[in-house]
Each structure stands twice: as C-alpha cells, then as structure tokens.
C-alpha positions as CSV (number, residue, x, y, z in Angstrom):
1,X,1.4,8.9,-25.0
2,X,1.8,7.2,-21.4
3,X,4.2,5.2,-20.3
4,X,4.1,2.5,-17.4
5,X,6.2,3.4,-14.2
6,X,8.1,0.0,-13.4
7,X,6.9,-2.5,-11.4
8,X,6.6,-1.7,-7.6
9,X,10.1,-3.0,-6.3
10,X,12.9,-2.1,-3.7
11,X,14.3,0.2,-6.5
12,X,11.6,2.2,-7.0
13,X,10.8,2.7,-3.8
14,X,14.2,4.0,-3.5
15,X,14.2,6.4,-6.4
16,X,10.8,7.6,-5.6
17,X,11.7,8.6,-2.1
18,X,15.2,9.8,-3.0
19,X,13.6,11.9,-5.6
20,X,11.2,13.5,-3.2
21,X,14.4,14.4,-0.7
22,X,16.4,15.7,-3.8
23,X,18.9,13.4,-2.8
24,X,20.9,10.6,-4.5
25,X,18.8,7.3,-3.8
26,X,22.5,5.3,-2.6
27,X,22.6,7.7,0.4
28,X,19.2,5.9,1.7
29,X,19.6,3.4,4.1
30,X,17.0,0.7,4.7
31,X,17.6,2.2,8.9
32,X,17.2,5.8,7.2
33,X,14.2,7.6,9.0
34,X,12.9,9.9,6.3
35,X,11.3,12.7,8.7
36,X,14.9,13.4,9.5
37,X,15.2,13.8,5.9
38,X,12.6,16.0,6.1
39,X,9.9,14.2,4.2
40,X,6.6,15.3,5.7
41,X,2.5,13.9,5.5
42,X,2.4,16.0,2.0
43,X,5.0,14.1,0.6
44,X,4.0,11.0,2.2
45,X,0.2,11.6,1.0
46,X,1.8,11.8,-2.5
47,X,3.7,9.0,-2.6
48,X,0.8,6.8,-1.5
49,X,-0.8,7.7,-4.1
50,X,1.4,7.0,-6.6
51,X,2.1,3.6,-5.4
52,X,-1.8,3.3,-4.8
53,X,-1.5,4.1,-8.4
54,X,1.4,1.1,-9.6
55,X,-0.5,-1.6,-7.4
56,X,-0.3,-1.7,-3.6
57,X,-3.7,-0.8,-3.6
58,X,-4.7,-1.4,0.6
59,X,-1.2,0.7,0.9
60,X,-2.7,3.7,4.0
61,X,-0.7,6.9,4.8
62,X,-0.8,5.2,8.3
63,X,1.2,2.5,7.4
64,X,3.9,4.6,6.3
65,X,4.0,7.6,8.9
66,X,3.8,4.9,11.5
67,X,7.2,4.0,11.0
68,X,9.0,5.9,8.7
69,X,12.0,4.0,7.8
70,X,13.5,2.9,4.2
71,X,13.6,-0.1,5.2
72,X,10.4,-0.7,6.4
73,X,8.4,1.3,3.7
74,X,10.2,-1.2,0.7
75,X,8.4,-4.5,2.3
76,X,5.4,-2.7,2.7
77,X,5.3,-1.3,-1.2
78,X,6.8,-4.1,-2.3
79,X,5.3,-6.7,-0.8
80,X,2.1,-4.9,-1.4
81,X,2.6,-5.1,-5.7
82,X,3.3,-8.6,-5.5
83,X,0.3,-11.0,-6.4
84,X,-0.5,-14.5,-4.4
C-alpha cells in the first residue's frame, strides 16, 4: 500500500526540512540559513531526492547548498513541481 506525498508546495518544503532539523516547521523563517541549523550535504542529498522524487525533476544538490536559505529553497522546489 503507497501513498502519494502531497504536492510539492511551500508547506512541504517546510515540513520536510523542519523534520530533518527535528524542529517545529513555524520556527523556519524564509531568511533561516539551514547550515546554522545544522543541516549538512547528507541531509541535503536526501532531500533532493525526495523532491527529485514528488516532481522537481532538474532540482541539483548545487542549487540548494548554493544558498541555503528557507526562503530560497521553497521557489526553487516549488516552482520546480509546477507545470507550464
């Protein structure tokens, strides 16, 4: 029995990451730089993946250790699930 993780959105980004940091997802700011967090390129790797996975298919780990803000991540992951 599978189920379907919802739709790539500024939510789940959100819980995903939150739930990587073992932290509550409303204390994530889009400015919140998540290597302060201490989310490192394992986690990162893995969450690529994942969202590989739900639909931003040209998503890199590049583009997400690059800069390594909230903010920045969700209109990458996002953006990236959302057809033309």
């Amino acid at each position: 029995m599978s189920t379907t993780p919802p739709p790539l959105s500024a939510e789940r980004v959100r819980a995903d990451v939150a739930e990587l940091l073992g932290c509550d997802p409303t204390e994530l700011t889009p400015e919140t730089d998540l290597f302060d967090l201490g989310l490192d390129s394992v986690r990162i790797m893995g969450l690529v993946e994942r969202w590989r996975a739900a639909g931003a298919t040209g998503l890199e780990f590049a583009d997400l250790a690059e800069q390594p803000e909230l903010g920045r991540w969700t209109a990458l992951v996002a953006g990236a699930g959302k057809s033309a």
